[in-house]
N, C-alpha and C positions, 0 to 999 in steps of 0.2 A: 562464437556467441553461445549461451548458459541459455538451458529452454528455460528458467525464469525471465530473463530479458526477454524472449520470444513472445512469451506468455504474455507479459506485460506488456509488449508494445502493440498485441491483438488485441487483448479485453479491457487496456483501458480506455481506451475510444468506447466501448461498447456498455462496461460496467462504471468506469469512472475511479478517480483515483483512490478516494477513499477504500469501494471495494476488492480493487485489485489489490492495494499496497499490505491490506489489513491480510488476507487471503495470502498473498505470494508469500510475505516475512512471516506469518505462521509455519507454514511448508514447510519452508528452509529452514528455521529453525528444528522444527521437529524432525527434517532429515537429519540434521546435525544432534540429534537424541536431545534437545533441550525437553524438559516436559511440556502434555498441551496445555495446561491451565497459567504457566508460566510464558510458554510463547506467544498465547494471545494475549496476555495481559501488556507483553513488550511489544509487539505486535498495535497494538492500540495506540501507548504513549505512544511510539513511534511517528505513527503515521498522523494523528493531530498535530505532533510537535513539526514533522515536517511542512503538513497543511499551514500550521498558524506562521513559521517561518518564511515559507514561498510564497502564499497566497495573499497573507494579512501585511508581514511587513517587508515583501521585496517585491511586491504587486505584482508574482508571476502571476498566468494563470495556468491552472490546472486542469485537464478532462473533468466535467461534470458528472457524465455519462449519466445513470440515472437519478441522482442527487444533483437537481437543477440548483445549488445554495448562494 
């Protein structure tokens, strides 16, 4: 198991999906030398696109943590 997976199966109970997912896919990007102003910008679509996919139209649900929405 990848301490990102680690990571994320700790703090998203605790911060929530939005801000784990936006935080971890920065990381790794930038482990991976992408730039930071580029990683979080992907980083972002990312994680809306995955939010409005699971949550809006396959009615998962997703850790709040502290964005009760």
């Amino acid at each position: 198991m990848c301490s990102s997976d680690l990571a994320y199966m700790v703090f998203s109970g605790l911060l929530g999906f939005f801000i784990t997912s936006l935080i971890i896919l920065a990381l790794m990007m930038v482990k991976l030398k992408v730039k930071i102003w580029k990683s979080v910008a992907i980083a972002v679509f990312l994680t809306v696109f995955v939010n409005f996919m699971f949550a809006k139209l396959l009615r998962v649900p997703l850790p709040p943590g502290l964005f009760r929405l």
